[in-house]
Each structure stands twice: as C-alpha cells, then as structure tokens.
C-alpha positions in Angstrom: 87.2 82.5 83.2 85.3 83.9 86.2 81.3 84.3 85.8 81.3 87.4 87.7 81.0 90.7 86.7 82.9 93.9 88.6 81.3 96.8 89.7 82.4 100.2 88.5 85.5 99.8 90.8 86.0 96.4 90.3 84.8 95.4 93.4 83.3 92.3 94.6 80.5 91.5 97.7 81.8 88.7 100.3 79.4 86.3 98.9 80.6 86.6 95.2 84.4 87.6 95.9 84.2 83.9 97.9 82.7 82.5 94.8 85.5 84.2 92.9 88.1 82.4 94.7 86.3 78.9 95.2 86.1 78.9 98.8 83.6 79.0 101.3 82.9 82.5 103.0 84.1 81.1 106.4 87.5 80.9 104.3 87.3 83.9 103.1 86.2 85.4 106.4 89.5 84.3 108.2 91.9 85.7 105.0 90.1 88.7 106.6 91.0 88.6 109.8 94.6 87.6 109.0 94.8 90.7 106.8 93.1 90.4 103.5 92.3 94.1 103.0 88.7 95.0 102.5 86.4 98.6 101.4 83.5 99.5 103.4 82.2 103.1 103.1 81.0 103.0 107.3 80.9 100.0 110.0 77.3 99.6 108.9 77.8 99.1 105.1 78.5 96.3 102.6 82.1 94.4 102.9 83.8 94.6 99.2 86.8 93.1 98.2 89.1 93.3 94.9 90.2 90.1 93.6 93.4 91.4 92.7 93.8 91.9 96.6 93.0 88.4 96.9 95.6 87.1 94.3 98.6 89.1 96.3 96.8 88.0 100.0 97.3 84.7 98.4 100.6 85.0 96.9 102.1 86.5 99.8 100.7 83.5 101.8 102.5 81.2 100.0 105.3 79.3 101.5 108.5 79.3 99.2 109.5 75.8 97.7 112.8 76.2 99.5 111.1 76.9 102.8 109.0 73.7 102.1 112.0 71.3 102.0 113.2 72.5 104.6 110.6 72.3 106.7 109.8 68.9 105.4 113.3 68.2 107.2 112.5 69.5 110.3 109.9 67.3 110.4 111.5 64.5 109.3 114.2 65.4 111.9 112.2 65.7 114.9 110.2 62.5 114.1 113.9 60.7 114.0 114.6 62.1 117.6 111.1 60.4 118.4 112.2 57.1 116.9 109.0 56.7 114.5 111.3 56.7 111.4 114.6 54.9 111.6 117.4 56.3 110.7 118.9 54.8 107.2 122.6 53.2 107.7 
C-alpha cells in the first residue's frame, strides 16, 4: 500500500506523485512531456498529478506481448542480414 495521503481531490505534488510511482522526478518529468496529463490552477502555481492518470499513462505505454515478439523478430531478423547470428539449418 502507498504511504501517501490524497488531497481533497486526490491529487498528488511532483515530488510525492514520483514517490507514488517509484521513480525519480526526472522520470516522471519526461511522462510529462510525452503527455502524462497534469492540474495547475496558473503557469506560476504547483504541478499536481492523479495517480490514476499515472496508471492509464502507464498502461497505455505499454507495448502489447504480441507486439513484443514480434519485434523481437525484427530484430533478430535484421541481425541475421548483418551476419552476427547464423542462420539455423
């Protein structure tokens, strides 16, 4: 169970929404710029982020097992061409 408690809107501050998620806040700074969304009430103001928006950034970010094998064989394919695996008989 997370140690953190919500505020009224169960939002979290960078620091503690990085926390949260056991990364560092650099992480969590670049889920930000690829889209995690954020609330701020004005340019100026604190940077809150729900968890739950977290889970689905992370979730969406996910690539499919299916996607993984084959990608795995794309790779293995294009190190074939490259001769650094041989090719079984």
């Amino acid at each position: 169970m997370r140690p953190f408690s919500f505020s009224d809107k169960g939002l979290l501050s960078k620091k503690h929404a990085a926390a949260w998620a056991d990364v560092s806040r650099r992480t969590l700074d670049r889920w930000i710029q690829q889209g995690l969304p954020v609330y701020q009430a004005s340019p100026h103001t604190k940077v809150l982020i729900r968890p739950a928006d977290i889970e689905f950034f992370l979730q969406r970010k996910q690539l499919p097992k299916a996607d993984l094998i084959a990608k795995v064989e794309e790779v293995v394919a294009q190190l074939r061409r490259q001769s650094f695996i041989k090719q079984e008989e």
